[in-house]
VEXFIMI-689666 format. One record per atom (N, C-alpha, C): residue number from 1; residue in one letter; atom name; x, y, z. Coordinates in nm, 2 decimals. Layout:
<atoms>
    i  aa  at       u       v       w
  NUM   A  CA       X       Y       Z
...
</atoms>
This chain:
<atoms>
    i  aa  at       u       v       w
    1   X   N    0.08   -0.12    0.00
    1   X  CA    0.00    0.00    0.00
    1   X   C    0.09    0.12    0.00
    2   X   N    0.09    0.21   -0.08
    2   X  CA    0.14    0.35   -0.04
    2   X   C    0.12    0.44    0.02
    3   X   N    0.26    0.49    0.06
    3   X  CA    0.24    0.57    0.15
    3   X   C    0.12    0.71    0.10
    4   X   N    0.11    0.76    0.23
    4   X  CA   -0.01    0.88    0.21
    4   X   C    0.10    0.99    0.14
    5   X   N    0.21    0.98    0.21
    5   X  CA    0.28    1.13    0.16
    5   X   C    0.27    1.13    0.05
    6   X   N    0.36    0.97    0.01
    6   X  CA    0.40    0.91   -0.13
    6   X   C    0.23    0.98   -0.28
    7   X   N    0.15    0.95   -0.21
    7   X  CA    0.04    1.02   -0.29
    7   X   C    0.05    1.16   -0.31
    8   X   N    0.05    1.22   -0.18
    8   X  CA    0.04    1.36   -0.19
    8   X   C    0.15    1.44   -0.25
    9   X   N    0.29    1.39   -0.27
    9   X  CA    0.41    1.41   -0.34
    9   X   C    0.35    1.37   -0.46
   10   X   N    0.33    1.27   -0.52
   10   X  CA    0.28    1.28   -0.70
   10   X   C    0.17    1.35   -0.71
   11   X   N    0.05    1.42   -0.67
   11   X  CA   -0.05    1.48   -0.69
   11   X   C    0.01    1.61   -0.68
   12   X   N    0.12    1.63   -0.61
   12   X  CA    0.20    1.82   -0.61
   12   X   C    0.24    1.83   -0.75
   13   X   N    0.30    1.66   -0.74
   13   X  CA    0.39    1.71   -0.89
   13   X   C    0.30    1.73   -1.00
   14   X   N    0.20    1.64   -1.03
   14   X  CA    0.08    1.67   -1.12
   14   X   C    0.05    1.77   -1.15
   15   X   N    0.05    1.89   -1.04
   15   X  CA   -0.06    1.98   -1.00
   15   X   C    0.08    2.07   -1.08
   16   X   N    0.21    2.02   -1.02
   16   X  CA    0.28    2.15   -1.08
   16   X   C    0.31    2.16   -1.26
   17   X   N    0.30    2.02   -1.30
   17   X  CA    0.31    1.97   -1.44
   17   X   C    0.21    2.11   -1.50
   18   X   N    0.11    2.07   -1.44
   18   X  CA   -0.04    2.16   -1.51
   18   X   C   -0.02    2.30   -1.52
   19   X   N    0.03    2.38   -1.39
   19   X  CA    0.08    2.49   -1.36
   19   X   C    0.18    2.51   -1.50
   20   X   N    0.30    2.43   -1.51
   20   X  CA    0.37    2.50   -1.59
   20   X   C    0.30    2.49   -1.74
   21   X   N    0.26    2.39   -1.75
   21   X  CA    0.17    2.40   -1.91
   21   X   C    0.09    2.53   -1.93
   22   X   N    0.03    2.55   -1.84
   22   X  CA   -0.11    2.62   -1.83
   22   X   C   -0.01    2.79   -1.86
   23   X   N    0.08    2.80   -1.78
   23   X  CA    0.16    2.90   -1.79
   23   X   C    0.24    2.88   -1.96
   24   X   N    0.29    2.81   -1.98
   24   X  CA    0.34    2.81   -2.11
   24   X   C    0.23    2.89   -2.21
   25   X   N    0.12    2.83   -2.22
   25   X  CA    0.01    2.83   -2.26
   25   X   C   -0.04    2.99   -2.26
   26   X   N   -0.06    3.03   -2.16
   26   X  CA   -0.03    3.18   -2.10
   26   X   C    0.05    3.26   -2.18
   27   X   N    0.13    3.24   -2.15
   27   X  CA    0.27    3.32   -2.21
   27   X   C    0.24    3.35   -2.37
   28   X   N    0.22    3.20   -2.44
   28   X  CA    0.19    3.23   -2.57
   28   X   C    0.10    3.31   -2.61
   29   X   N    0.00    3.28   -2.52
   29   X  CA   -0.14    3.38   -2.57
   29   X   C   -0.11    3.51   -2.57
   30   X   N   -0.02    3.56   -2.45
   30   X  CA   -0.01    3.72   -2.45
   30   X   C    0.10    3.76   -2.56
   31   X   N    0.19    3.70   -2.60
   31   X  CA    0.22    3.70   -2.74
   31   X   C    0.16    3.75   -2.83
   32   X   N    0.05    3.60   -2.86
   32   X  CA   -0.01    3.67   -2.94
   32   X   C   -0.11    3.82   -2.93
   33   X   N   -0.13    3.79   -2.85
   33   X  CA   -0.22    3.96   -2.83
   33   X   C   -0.09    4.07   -2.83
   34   X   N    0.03    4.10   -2.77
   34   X  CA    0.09    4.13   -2.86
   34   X   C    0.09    4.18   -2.94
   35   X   N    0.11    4.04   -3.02
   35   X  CA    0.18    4.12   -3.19
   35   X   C    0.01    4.10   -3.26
   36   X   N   -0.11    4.13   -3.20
   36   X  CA   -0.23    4.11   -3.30
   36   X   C   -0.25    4.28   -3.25
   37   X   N   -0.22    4.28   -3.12
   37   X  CA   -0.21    4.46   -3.08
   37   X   C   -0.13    4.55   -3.21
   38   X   N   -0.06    4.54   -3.18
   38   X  CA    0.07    4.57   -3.27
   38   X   C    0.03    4.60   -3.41
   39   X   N   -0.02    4.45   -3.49
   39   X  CA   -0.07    4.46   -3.61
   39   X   C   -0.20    4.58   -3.67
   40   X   N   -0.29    4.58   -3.54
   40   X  CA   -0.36    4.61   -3.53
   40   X   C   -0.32    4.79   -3.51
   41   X   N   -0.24    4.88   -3.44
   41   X  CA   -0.18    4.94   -3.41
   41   X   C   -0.12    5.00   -3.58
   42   X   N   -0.05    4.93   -3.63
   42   X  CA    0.01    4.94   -3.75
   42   X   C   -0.09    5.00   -3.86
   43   X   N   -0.18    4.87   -3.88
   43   X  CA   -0.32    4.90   -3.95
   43   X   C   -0.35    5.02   -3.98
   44   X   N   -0.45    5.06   -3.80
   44   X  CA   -0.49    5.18   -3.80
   44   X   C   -0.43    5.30   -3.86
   45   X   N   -0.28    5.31   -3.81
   45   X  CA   -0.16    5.44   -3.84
   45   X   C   -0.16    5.41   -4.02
   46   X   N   -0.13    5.30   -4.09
   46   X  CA   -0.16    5.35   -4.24
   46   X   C   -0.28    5.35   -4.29
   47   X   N   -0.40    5.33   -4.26
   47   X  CA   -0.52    5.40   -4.29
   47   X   C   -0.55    5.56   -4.27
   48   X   N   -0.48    5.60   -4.13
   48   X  CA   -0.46    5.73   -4.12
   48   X   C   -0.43    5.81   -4.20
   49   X   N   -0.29    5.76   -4.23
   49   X  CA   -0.20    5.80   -4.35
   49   X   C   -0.28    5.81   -4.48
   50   X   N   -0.31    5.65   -4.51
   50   X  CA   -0.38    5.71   -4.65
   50   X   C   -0.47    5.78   -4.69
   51   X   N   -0.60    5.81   -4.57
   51   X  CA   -0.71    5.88   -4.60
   51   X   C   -0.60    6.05   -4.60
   52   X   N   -0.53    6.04   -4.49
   52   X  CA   -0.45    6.21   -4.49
   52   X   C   -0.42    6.23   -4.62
   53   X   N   -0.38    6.11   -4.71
   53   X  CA   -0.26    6.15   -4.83
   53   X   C   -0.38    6.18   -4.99
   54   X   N   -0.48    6.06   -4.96
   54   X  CA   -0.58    6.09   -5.05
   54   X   C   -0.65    6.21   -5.04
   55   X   N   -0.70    6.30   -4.91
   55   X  CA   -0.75    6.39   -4.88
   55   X   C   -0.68    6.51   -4.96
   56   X   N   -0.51    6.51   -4.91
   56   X  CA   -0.42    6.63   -4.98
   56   X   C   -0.42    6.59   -5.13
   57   X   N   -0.47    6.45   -5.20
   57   X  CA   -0.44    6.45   -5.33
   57   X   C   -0.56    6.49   -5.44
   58   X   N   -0.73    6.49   -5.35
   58   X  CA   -0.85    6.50   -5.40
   58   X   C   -0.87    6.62   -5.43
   59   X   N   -0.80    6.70   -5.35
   59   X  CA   -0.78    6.87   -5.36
   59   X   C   -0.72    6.97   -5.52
   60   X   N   -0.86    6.97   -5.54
   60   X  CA   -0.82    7.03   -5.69
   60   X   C   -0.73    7.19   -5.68
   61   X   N   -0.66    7.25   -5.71
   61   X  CA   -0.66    7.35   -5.72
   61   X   C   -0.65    7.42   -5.85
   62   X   N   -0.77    7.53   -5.84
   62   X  CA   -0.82    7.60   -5.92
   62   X   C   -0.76    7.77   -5.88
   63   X   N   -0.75    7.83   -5.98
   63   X  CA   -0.73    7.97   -5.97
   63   X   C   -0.80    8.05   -5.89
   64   X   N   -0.75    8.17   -5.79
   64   X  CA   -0.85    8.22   -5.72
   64   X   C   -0.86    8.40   -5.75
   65   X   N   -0.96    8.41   -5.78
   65   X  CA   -0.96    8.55   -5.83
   65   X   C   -1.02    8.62   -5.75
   66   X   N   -0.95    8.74   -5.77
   66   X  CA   -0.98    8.86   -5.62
   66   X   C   -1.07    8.95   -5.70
   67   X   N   -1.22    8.98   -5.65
   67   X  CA   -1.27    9.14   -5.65
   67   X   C   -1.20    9.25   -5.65
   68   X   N   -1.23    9.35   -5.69
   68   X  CA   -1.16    9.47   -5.64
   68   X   C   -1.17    9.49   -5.51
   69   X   N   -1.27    9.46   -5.43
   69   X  CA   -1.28    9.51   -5.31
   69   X   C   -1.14    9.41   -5.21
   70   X   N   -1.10    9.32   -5.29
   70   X  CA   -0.99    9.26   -5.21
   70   X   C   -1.11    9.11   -5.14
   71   X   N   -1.21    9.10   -5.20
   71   X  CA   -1.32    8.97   -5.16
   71   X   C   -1.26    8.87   -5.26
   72   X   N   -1.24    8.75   -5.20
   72   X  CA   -1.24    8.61   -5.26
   72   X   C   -1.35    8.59   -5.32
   73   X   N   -1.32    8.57   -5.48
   73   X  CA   -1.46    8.54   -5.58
   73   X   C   -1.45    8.36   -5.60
   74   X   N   -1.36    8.29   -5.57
   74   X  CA   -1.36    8.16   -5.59
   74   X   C   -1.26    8.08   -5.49
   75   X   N   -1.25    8.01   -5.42
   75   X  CA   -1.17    7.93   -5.34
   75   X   C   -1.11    7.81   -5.41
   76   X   N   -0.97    7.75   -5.33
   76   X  CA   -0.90    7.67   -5.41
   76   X   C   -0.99    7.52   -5.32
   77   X   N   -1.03    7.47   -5.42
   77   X  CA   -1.03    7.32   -5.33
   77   X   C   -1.13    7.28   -5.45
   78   X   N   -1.18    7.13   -5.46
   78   X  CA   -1.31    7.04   -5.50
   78   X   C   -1.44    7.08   -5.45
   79   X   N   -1.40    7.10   -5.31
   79   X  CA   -1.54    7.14   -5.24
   79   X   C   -1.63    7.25   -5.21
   80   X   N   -1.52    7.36   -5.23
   80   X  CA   -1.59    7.48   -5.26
   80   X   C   -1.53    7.55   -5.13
   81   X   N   -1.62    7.67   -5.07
   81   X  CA   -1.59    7.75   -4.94
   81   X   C   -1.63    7.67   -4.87
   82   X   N   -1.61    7.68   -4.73
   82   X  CA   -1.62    7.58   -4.62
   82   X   C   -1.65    7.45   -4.63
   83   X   N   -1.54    7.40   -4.68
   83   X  CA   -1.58    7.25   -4.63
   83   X   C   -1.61    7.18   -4.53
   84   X   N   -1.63    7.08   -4.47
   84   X  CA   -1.67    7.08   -4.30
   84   X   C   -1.52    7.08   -4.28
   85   X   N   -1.51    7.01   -4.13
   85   X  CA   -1.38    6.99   -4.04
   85   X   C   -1.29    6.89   -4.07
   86   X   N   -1.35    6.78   -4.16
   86   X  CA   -1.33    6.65   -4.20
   86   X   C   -1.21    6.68   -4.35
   87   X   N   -1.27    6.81   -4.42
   87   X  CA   -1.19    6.81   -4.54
   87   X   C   -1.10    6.95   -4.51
   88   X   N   -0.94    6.89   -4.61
   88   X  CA   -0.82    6.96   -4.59
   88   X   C   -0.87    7.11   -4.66
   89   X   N   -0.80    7.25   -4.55
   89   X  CA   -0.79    7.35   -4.61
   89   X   C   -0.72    7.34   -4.72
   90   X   N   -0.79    7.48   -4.80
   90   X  CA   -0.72    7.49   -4.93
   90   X   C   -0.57    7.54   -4.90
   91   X   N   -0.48    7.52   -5.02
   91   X  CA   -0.36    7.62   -5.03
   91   X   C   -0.35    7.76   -5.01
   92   X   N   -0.32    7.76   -4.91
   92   X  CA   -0.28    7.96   -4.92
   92   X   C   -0.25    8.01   -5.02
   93   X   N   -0.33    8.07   -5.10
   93   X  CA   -0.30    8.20   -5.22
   93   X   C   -0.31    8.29   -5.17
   94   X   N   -0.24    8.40   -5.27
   94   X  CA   -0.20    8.58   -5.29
   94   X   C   -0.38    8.60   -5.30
   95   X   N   -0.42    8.67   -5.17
   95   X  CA   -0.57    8.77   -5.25
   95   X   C   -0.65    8.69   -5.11
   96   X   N   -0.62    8.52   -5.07
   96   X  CA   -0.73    8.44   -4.99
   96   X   C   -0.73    8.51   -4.83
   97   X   N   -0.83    8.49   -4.79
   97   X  CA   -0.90    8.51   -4.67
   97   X   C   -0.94    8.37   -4.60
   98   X   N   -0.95    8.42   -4.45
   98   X  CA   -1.00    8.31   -4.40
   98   X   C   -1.10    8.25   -4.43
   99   X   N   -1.21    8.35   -4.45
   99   X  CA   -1.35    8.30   -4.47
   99   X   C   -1.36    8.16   -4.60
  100   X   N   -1.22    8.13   -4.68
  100   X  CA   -1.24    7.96   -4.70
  100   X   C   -1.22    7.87   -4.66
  101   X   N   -1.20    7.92   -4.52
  101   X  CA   -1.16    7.79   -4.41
  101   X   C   -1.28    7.75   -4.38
  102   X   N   -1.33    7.65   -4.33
  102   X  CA   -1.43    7.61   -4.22
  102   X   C   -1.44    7.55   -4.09
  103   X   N   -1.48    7.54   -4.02
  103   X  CA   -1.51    7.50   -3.88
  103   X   C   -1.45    7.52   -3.82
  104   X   N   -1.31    7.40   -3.78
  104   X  CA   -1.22    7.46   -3.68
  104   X   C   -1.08    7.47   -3.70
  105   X   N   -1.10    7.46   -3.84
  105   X  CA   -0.96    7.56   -3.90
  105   X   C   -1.00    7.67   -3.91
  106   X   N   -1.10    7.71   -3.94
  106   X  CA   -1.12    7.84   -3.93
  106   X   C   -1.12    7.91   -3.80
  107   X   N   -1.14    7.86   -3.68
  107   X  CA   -1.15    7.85   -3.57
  107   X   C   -0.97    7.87   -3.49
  108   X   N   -0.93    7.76   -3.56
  108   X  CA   -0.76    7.72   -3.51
  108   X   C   -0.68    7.85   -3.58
  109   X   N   -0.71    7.90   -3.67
  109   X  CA   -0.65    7.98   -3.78
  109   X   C   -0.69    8.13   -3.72
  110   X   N   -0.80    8.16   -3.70
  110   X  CA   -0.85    8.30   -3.58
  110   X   C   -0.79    8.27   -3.46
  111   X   N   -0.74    8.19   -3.39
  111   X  CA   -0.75    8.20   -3.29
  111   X   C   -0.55    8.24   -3.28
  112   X   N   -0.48    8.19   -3.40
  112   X  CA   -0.34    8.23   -3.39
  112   X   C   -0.30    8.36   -3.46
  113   X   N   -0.41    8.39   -3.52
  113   X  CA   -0.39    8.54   -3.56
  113   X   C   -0.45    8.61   -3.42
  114   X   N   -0.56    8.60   -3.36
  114   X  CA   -0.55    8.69   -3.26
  114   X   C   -0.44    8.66   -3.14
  115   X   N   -0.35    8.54   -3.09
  115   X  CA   -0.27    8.53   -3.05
  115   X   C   -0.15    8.67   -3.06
  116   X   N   -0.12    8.68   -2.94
  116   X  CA    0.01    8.80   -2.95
  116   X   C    0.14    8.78   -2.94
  117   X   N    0.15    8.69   -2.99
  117   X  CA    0.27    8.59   -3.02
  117   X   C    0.25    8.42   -3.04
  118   X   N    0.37    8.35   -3.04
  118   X  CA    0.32    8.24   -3.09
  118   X   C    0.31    8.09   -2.99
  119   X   N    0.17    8.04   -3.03
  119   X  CA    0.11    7.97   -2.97
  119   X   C    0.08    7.86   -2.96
  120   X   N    0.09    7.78   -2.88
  120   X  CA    0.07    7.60   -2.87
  120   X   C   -0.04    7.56   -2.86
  121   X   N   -0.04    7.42   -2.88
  121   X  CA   -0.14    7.34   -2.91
  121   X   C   -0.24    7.33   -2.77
  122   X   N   -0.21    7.32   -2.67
  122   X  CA   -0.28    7.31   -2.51
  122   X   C   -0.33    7.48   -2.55
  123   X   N   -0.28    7.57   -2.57
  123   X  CA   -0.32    7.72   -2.57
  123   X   C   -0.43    7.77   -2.66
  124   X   N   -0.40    7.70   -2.82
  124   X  CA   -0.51    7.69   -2.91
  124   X   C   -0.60    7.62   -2.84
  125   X   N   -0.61    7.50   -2.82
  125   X  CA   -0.73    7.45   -2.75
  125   X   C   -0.82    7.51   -2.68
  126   X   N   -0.73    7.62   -2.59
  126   X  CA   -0.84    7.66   -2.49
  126   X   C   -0.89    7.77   -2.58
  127   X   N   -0.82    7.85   -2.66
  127   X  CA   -0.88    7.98   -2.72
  127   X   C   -0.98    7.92   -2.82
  128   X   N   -0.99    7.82   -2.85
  128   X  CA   -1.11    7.77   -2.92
  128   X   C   -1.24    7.70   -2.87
  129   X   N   -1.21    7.68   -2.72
  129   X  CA   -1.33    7.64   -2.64
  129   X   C   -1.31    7.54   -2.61
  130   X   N   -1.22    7.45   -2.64
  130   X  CA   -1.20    7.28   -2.62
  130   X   C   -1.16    7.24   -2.45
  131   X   N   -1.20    7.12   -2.40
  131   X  CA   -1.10    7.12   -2.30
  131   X   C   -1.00    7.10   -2.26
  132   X   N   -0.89    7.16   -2.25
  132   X  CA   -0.70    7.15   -2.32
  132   X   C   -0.63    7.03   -2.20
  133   X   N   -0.76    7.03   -2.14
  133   X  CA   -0.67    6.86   -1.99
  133   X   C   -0.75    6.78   -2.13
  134   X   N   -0.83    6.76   -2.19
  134   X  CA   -0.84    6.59   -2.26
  134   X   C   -0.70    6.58   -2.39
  135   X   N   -0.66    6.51   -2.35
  135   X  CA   -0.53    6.48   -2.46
  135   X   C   -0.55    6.48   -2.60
  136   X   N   -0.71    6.39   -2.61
  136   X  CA   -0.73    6.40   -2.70
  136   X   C   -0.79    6.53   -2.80
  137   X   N   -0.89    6.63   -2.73
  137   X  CA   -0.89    6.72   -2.76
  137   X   C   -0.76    6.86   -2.82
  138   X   N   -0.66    6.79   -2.73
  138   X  CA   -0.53    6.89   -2.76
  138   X   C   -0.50    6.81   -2.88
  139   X   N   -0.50    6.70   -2.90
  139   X  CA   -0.44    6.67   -3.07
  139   X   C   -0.52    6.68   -3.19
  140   X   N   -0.67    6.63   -3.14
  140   X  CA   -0.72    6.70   -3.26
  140   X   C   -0.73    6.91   -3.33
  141   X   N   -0.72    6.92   -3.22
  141   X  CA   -0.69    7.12   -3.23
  141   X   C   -0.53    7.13   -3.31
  142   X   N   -0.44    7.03   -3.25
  142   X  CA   -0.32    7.06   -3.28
  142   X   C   -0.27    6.96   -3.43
  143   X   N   -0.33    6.87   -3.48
  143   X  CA   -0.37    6.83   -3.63
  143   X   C   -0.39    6.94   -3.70
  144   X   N   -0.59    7.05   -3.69
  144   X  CA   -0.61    7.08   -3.75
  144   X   C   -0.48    7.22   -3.81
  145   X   N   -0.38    7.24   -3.69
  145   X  CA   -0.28    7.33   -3.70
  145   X   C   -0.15    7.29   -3.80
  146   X   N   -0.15    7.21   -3.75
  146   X  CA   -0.07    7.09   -3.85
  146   X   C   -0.11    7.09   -4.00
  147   X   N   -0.23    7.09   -4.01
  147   X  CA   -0.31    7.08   -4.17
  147   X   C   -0.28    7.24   -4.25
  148   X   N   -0.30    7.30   -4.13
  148   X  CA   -0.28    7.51   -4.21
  148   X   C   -0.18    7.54   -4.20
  149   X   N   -0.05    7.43   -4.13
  149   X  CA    0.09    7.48   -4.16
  149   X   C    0.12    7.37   -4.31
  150   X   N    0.08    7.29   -4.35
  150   X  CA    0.10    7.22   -4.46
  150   X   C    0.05    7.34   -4.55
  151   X   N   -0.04    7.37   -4.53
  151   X  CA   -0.14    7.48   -4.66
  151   X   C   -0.08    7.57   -4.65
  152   X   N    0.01    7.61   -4.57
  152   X  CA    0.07    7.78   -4.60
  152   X   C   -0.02    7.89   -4.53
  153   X   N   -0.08    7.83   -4.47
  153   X  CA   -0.11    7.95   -4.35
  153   X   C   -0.07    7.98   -4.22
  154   X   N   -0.03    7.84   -4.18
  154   X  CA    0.08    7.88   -4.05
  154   X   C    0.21    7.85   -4.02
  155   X   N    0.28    7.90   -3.96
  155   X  CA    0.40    7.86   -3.96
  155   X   C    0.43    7.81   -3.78
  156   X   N    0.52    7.69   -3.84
  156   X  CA    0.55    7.59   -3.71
  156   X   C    0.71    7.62   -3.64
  157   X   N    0.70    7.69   -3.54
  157   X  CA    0.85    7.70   -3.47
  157   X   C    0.89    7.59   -3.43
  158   X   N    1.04    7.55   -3.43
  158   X  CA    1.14    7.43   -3.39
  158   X   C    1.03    7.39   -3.25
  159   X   N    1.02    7.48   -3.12
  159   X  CA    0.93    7.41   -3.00
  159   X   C    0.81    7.41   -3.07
  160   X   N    0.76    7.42   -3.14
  160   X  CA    0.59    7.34   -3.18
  160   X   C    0.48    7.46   -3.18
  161   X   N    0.55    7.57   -3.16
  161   X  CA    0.41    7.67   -3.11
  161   X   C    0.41    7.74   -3.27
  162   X   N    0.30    7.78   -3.29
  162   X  CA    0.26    7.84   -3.44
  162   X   C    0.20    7.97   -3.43
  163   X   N    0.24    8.01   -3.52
  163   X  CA    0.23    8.17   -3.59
  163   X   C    0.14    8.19   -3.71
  164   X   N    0.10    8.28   -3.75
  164   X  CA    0.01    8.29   -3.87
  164   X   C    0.14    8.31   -3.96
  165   X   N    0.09    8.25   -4.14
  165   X  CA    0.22    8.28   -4.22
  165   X   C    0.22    8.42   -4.25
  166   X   N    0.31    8.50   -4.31
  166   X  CA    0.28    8.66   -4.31
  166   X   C    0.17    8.69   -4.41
  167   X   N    0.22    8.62   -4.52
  167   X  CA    0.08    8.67   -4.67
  167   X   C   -0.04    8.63   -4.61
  168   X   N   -0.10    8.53   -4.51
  168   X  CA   -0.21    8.47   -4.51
  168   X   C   -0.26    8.59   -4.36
  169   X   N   -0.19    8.70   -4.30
  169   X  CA   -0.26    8.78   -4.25
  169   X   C   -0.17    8.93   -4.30
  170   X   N   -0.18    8.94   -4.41
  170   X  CA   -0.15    9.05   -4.46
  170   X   C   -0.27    9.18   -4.44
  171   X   N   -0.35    9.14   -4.46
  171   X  CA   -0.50    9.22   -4.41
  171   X   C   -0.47    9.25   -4.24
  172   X   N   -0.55    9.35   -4.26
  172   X  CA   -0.59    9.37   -4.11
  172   X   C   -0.65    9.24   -4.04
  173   X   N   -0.67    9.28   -3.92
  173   X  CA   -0.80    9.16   -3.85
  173   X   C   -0.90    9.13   -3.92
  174   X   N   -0.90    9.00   -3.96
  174   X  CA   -1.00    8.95   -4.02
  174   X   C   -1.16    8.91   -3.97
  175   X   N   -1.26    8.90   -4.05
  175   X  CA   -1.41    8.89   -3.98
  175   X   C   -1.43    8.82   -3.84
  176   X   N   -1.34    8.71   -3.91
  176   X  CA   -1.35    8.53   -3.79
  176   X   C   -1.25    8.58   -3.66
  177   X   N   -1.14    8.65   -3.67
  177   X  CA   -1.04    8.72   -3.57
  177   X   C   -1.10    8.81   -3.48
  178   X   N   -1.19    8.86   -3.51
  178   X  CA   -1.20    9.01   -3.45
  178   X   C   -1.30    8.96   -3.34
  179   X   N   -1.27    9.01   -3.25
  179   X  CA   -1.35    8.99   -3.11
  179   X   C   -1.29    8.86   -3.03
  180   X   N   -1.25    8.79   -3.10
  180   X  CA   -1.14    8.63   -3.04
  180   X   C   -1.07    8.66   -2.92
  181   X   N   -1.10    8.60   -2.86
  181   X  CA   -0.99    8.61   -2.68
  181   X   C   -0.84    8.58   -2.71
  182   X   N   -0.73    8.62   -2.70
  182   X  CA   -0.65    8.54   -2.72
  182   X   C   -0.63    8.42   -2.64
  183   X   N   -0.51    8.32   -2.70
  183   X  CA   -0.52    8.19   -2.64
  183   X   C   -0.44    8.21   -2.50
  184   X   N   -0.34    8.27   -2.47
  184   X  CA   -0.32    8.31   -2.33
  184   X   C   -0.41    8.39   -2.24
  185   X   N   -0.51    8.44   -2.28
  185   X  CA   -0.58    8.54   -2.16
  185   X   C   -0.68    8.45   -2.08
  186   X   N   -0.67    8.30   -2.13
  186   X  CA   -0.75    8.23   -2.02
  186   X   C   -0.91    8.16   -2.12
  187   X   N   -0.97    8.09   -2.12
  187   X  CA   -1.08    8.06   -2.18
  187   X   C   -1.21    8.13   -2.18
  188   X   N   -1.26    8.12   -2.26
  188   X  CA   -1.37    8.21   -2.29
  188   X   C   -1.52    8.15   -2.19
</atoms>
């Protein structure tokens, strides 16, 4: 007859057999999640990319002709004057005004022309009404800045803070500007 320990010593070992399987087993799984994270990770970032790259490539530009009074009679883009928030500003031309921006480039773009120097992405945020603690609100504000420094309306200093480009506020204060808090005096 066997001993009792003699039992309880092969049922440890059993138990610990299962343990290391079970862990092996483990291990691989979080692997894989991992590299399905990862892939998945990847994915997303070139979808990003290509809708960004198709967006800058669907962008027709057409000639923009100035009134005498110094009024934009036609805007550069496919879509016309204000596109929503979703579609790229046009290219900064000689003669353009804000008013063919839309939503919150038009918005992001008033808000660094009323700036009294040059301004970050947490700063735009608040001058635009957003709330500058959600991270994610600070990068979509600081994209759309990203998108009017591509177009030639703003310019991006080595630290990250942006300025209006000179031609694109050659005018006085513009319609969308005028009355705007700046982005240091605190939120509106």
């Amino acid at each position: 007859m066997p001993s009792v320990l003699g039992l309880m010593e092969r049922r440890e070992a059993r138990a610990r057999q299962d343990l290391e399987s079970w862990t092996e087993v483990l291990e691989q799984a979080r692997a894989e999640v991992d590299a399905a994270r990862e892939r998945v990770e990847r994915a997303r970032v070139g979808r990003e990319e290509l809708v960004s790259v198709l967006a800058e490539e669907s962008v027709v530009n057409t000639p923009v002709s100035v009134a005498s009074g110094g009024e934009v009679a036609a805007a550069v883009g496919s879509s016309g004057l204000g596109a929503g928030d979703g579609g790229r500003p046009p290219v900064w031309r000689s003669g353009m005004g804000e008013e063919v921006l839309s939503g919150l480039y038009r918005e992001v773009f008033a808000a660094v022309v009323a700036a009294s120097g040059p301004v970050s992405g947490v700063e735009l945020t608040r001058a635009v009404g957003r709330e500058a603690e959600s991270k994610n609100e600070v990068e979509k504000i600081r994209h759309r800045a990203y998108a009017l420094e591509k177009r030639g309306w703003l310019l991006r200093a080595k630290d990250g803070r942006f300025t209006p480009a000179p031609g694109a506020v050659a005018r006085d204060v513009s319609p969308a500007s005028a009355g705007r808090l700046r982005p240091d005096a605190g939120t509106a």
